[in-house]
C-alpha positions as CSV (number, residue, x, y, z in Angstrom):
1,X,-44.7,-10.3,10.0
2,X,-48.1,-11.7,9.2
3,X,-49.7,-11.7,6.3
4,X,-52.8,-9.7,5.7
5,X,-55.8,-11.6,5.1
6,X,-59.3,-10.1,4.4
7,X,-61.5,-11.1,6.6
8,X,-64.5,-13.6,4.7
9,X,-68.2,-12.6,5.0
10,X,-68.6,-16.1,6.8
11,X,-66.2,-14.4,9.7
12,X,-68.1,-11.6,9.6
13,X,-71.2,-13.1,10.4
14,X,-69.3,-15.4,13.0
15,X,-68.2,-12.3,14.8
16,X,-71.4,-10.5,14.6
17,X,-73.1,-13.2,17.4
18,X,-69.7,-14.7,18.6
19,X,-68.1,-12.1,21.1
20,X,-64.8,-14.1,21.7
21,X,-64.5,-14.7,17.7
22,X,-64.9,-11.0,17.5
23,X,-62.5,-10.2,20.2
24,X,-60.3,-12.7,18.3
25,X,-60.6,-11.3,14.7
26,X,-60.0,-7.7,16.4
27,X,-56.9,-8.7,18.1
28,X,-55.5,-10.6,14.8
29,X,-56.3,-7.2,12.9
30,X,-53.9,-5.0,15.4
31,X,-51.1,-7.2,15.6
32,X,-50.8,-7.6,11.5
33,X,-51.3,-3.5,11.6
34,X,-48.8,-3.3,14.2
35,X,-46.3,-5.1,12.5
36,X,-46.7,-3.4,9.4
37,X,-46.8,-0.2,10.7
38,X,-43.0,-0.8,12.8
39,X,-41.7,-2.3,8.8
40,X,-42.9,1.1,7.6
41,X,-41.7,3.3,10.3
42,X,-38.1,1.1,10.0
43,X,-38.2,1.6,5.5
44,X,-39.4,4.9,5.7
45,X,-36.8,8.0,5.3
46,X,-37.9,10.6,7.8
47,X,-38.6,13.2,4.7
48,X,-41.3,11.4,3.0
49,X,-44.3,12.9,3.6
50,X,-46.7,10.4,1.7
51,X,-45.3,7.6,4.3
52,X,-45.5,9.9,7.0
53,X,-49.3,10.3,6.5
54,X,-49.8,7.0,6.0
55,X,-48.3,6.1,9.2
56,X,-50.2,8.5,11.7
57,X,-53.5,6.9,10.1
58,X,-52.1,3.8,11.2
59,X,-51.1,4.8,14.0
60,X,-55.0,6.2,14.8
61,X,-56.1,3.4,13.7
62,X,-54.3,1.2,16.3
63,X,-55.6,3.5,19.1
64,X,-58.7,2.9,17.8
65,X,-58.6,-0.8,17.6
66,X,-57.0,-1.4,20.8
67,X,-59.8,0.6,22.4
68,X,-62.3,-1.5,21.3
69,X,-60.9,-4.8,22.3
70,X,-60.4,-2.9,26.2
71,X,-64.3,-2.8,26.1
72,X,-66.2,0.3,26.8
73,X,-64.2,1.3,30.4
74,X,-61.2,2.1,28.3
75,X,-64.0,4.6,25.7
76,X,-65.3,5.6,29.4
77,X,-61.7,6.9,30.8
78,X,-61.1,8.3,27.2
79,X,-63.9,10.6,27.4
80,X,-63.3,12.0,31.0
């Protein structure tokens, strides 16, 4: 699983006026959040409720993440 790394204010900036940095960066982000959610859902017994909530906001968060990187068709399709 990778590591989490915070993201620098230099790559920040870099992504703000560098579209395929930012699609990059974004992409980076959801597979590190995707394999620590499946380490969570695998450690977590099905009772805890703490761990429970804490994977359905990862689990939104995901969604959300993967529909920005599919641009503004996959928002468009959402919404209809």
């Amino acid at each position: 699983m990778p590591r989490f790394a915070p993201v620098t204010e230099a790559e920040l900036a870099q992504a703000r006026s560098d579209p395929a940095f930012r699609l990059k960066l974004l992409e980076q982000s959801l597979e590190t959040l995707l394999a620590s959610l499946g380490k969570l859902r695998s450690a977590t017994p099905k009772q805890d409720s703490a761990a429970a909530g804490q994977i359905r906001e990862a689990v939104e968060l995901a969604v959300r993440l993967a529909e920005i990187i599919q641009g503004p068709t996959a928002r468009a399709r959402k919404r209809s």
